[in-house]
C-alpha positions in Angstrom: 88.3 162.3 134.5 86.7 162.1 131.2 89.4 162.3 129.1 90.7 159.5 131.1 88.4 157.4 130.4 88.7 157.3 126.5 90.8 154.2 127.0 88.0 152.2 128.6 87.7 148.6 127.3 84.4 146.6 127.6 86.1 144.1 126.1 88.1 143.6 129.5 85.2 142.1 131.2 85.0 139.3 128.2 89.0 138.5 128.1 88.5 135.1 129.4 85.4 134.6 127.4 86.7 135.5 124.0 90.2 133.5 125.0 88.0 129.9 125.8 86.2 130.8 122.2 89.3 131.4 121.1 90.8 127.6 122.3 87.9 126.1 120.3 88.2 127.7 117.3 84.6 130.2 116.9 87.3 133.3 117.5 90.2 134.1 114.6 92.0 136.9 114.9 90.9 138.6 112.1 87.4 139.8 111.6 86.1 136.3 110.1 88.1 133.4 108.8 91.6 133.1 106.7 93.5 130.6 104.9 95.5 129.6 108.2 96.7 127.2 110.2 93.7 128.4 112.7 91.2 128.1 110.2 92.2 124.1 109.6 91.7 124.0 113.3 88.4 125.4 113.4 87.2 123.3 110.5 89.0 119.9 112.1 86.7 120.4 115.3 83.7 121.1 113.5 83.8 118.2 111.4 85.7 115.4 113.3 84.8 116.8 117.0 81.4 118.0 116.8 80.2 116.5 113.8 81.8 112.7 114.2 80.5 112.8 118.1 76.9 113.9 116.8 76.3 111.4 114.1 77.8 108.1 116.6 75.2 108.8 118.5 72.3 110.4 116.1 73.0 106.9 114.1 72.3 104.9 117.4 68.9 106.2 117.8 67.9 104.0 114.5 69.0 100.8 117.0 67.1 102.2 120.1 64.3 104.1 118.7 61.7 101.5 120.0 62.5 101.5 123.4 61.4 104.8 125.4 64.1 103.8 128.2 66.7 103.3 126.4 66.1 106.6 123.3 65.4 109.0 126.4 69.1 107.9 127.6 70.4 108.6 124.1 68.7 112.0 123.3 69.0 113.9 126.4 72.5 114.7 125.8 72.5 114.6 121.8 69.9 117.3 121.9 72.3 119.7 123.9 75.0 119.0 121.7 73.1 119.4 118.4 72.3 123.0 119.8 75.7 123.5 120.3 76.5 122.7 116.7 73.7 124.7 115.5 74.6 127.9 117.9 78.2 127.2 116.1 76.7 127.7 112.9 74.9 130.9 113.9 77.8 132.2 115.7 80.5 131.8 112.7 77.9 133.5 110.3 77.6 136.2 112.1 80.9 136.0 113.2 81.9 139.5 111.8 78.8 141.4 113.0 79.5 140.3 116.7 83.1 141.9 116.2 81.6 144.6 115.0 79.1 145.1 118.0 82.2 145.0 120.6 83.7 147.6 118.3 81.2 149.8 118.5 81.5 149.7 122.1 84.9 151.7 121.9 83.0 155.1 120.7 82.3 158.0 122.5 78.9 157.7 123.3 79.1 154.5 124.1 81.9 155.2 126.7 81.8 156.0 130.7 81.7 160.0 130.9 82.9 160.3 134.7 84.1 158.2 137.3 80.8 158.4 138.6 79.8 156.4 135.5 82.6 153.9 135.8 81.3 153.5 139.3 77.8 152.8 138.0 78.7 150.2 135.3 81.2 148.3 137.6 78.6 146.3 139.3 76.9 145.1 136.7 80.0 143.9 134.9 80.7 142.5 138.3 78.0 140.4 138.0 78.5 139.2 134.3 81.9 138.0 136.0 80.7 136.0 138.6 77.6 134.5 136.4 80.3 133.6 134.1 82.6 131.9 137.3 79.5 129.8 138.7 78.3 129.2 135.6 81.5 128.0 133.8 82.2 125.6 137.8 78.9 123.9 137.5 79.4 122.9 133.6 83.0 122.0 134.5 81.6 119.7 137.1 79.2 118.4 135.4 81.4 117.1 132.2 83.8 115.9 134.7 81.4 114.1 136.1 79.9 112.3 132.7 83.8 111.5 132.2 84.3 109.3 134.9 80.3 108.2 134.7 81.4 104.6 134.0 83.1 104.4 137.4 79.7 105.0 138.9 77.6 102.4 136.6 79.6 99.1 135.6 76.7 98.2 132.7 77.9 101.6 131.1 81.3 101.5 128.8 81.6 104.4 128.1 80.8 108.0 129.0 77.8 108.4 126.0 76.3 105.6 123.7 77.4 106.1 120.7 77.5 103.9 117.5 80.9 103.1 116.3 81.9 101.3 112.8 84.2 99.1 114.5 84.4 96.7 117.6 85.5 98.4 121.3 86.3 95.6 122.6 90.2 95.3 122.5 91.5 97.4 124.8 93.8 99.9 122.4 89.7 100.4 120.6 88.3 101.2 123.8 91.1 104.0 125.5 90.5 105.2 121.8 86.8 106.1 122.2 86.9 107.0 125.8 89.3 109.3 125.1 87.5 110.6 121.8 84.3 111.1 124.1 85.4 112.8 126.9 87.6 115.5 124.4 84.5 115.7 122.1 82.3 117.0 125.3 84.8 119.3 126.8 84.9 120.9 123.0 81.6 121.0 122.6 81.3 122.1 126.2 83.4 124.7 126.3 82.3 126.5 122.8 78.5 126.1 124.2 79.3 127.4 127.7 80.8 130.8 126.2 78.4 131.5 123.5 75.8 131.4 125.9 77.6 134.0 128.0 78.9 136.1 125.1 75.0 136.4 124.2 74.5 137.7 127.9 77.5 140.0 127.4 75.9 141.6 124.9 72.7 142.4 127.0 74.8 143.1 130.1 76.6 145.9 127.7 72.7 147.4 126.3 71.7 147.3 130.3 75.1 149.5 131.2 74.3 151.7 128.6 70.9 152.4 129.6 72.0 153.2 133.5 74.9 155.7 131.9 72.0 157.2 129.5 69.9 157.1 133.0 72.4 159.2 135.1 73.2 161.8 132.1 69.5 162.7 131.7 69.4 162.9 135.9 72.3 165.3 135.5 71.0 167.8 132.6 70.9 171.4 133.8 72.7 174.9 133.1 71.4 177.3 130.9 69.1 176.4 127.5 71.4 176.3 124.9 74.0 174.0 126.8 70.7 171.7 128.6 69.1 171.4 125.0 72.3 170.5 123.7 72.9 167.8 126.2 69.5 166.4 125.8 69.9 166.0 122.1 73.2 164.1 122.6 71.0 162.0 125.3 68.1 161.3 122.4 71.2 160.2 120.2 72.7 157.9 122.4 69.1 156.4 123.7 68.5 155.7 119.3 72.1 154.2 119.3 71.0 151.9 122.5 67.9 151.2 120.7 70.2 150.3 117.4 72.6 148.6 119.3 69.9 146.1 121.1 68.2 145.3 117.9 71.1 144.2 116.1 72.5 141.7 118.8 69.2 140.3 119.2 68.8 139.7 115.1 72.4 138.3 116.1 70.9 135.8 118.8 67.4 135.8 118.4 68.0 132.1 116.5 70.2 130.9 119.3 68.3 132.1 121.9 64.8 130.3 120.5 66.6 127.2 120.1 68.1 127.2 123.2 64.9 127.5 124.8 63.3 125.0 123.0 65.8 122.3 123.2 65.9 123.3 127.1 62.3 122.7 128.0 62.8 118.9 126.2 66.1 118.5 128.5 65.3 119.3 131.4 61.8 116.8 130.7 63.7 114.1 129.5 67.4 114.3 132.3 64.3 114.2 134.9 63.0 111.5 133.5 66.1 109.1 133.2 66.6 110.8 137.1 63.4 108.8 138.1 64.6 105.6 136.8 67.7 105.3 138.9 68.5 105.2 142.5 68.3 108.5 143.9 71.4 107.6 146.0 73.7 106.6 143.0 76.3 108.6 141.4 74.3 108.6 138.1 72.0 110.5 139.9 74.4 113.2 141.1 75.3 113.4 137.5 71.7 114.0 136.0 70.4 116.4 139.1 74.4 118.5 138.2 72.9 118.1 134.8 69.3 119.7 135.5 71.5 122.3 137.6 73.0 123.4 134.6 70.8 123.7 132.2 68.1 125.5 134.7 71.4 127.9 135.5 71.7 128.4 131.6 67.9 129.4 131.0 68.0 131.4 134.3 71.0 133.5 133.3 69.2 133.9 130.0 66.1 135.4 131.5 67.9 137.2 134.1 69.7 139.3 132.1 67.0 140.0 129.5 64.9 140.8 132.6 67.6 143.6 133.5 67.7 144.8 130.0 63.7 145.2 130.0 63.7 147.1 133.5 66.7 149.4 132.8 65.3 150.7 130.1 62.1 151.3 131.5 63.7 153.5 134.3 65.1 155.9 131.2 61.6 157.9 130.9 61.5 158.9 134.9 65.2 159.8 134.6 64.3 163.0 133.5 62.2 164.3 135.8 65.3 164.1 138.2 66.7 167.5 135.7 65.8 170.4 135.5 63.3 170.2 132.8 60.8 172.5 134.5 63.0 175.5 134.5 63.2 174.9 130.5 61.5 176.3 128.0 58.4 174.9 125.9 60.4 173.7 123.1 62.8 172.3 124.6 60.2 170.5 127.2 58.3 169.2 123.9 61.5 167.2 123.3 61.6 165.6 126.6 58.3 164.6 125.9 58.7 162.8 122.5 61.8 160.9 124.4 59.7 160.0 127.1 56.9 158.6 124.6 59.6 156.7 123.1 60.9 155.3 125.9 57.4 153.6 127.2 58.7 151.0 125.0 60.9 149.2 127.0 64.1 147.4 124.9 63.3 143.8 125.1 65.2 141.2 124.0 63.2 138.3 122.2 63.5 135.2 120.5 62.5 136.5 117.2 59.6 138.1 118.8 57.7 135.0 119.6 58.5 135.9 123.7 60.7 138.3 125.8 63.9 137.3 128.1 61.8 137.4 131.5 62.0 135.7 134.7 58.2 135.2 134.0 59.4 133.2 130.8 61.7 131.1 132.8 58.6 129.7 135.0 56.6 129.2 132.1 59.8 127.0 131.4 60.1 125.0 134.6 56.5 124.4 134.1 56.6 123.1 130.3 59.8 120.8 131.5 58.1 119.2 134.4 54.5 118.8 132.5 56.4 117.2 129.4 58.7 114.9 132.6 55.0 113.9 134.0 53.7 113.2 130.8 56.7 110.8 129.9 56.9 109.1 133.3 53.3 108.2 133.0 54.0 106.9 129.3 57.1 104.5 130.6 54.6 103.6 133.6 52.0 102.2 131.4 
């Protein structure tokens, strides 16, 4: 069965998500960018897509910045989709160590050792699937929804107000900048959407490896020479985990505090513009889809650096499930050291100013709704 399993492919679990990266330009065949055709299409989208969509409406906020109302409805959105442009920036730089990290996925010690294993790992990828599904259904909904968000508001043109260095009033202008919009946020959209989940990829993948690290210390026995030998390959793999985890989180760490960050001002400020329409109104379907979202994104976040944190806090009890008492003193002296070790949990962190917890995501909520209160009594003054 082992042998079998050589041609296991993390990687499979990701298709879709590396193919939607691909569609937007963040994923070139190649380790990082050529002279191509592909590359003028990744640099058309950043600029023209991304960038011209940012600065229409970063330049409006010099028109609006004096009324609360009215900049709230501006920077709710603009601040999700100068995140996105920044986690662009962060994900093309380190473009070639992400390839690198799936790589590294491919080698032995990294792979499935029994079926048993396979078994193990399969629900967790599971998972990472159907995050991805839910996830990727409530975004689609809720860009759909801002796309057709002047058929629910007749005093709003377009889908986002934006600044423009011409007049939208002719109707050839106007198809031109609706159309402009709604492709400019399913771009954006799309690129942010599988970033996010590529970053919770990456822990899902550190969480497997820690329950396959977890059953081969449960299943060390045999004779000295061959359990010593077994446990040594165990204390490898647990430093490559350790390795691994650190260097996707120097990856993401950036994104990840950012995200966070801008999250707790979006979800203050979408409630607010919630309380000033009617609760009834398809607006208001649009901004509670929009709170949805974002509260799925940070949840998804926390979740799976949650499971990163537990599953590698269940690597020091492991052992006990061996044989280790019918071993000798040196070779129990190891098991010690590992088990020291390992009463550091791997966490992963926004460069190490907090941990991915679901504690962190109430100390979230909280943040949004204090900043939301604070706001709402401003505008009520």
């Amino acid at each position: 069965m082992a042998v079998g399993l050589k041609e296991f492919d993390w990687t499979t679990t990701i298709s879709t998500n590396l193919f939607m990266l691909k569609c937007v330009g963040l994923w070139p065949e190649a380790e990082f960018y050529k002279a191509n055709i592909y590359t003028c299409y990744a640099i058309f989208n950043a600029i023209f897509i991304i960038g011209g969509h940012n600065l229409s409406q970063l330049i409006l906020i010099y028109f609006v910045y004096s009324d609360l109302e009215a900049l709230a409805n501006t920077v709710f959105v603009l601040t999700t989709n100068i995140m996105a442009a920044a986690k662009m920036y962060f994900f093309v730089r380190n473009l070639k160590m992400i390839k690198q990290m799936l790589a590294v996925l491919s080698s032995p010690e990294f792979l499935p050792k029994s079926g048993a294993q396979l078994d193990l790992v399969q629900p967790s990828l599971s998972l990472w699937k159907l995050s991805y599904t839910v996830f990727s259904v409530i975004v689609a909904m809720n860009v759909f929804l801002w796309s057709i968000a002047p058929c629910f508001n007749e005093e709003q043109r377009f889908p986002f107000v934006a600044w423009y260095p011409f007049q939208t009033n002719s109707m050839l202008n106007y198809c031109i900048v609706y159309l402009y919009q709604v492709v400019c946020i399913w771009v954006i959209t799309i690129a942010n959407l599988n970033m996010d989940t590529m970053t919770m990829a990456l822990m899902v993948y550190i969480g497997t490896q820690c329950d396959i690290l977890c059953d081969n210390l449960k299943n060390l026995c045999g004779s000295s020479d061959y359990f010593n030998t077994q446990l040594i390959n165990c204390v490898k793999h647990h430093k490559k985990i350790v390795n691994y985890a650190k260097e996707s989180n120097n990856i993401f760490n950036m994104i990840i505090l950012g995200q966070f960050a801008t999250s707790t001002m979006v979800l203050a400020l979408t409630m607010f513009q919630l309380s000033l329409v009617n609760p009834l109104s398809g607006i208001a379907a649009i901004h509670l889809n929009y709170i949805l979202g974002i509260t799925t994104e940070i949840l998804l976040y926390c979740y799976y650096g949650n499971e990163v944190e537990v599953k590698s806090n269940r690597i020091s009890y492991s052992i006990y499930k061996s044989d280790w008492y019918q071993q000798p003193v040196t070779i129990r002296r190891i098991i010690l050291i590992l088990c020291e070790r390992c009463k550091r949990p791997i966490k992963i962190t926004a460069i190490n100013l907090f941990a991915l917890s679901l504690s962190t995501f109430m100390t979230i909520i909280r943040s949004a709704y204090s900043y939301f209160a604070l706001l709402y009594n401003v505008n009520n003054r």
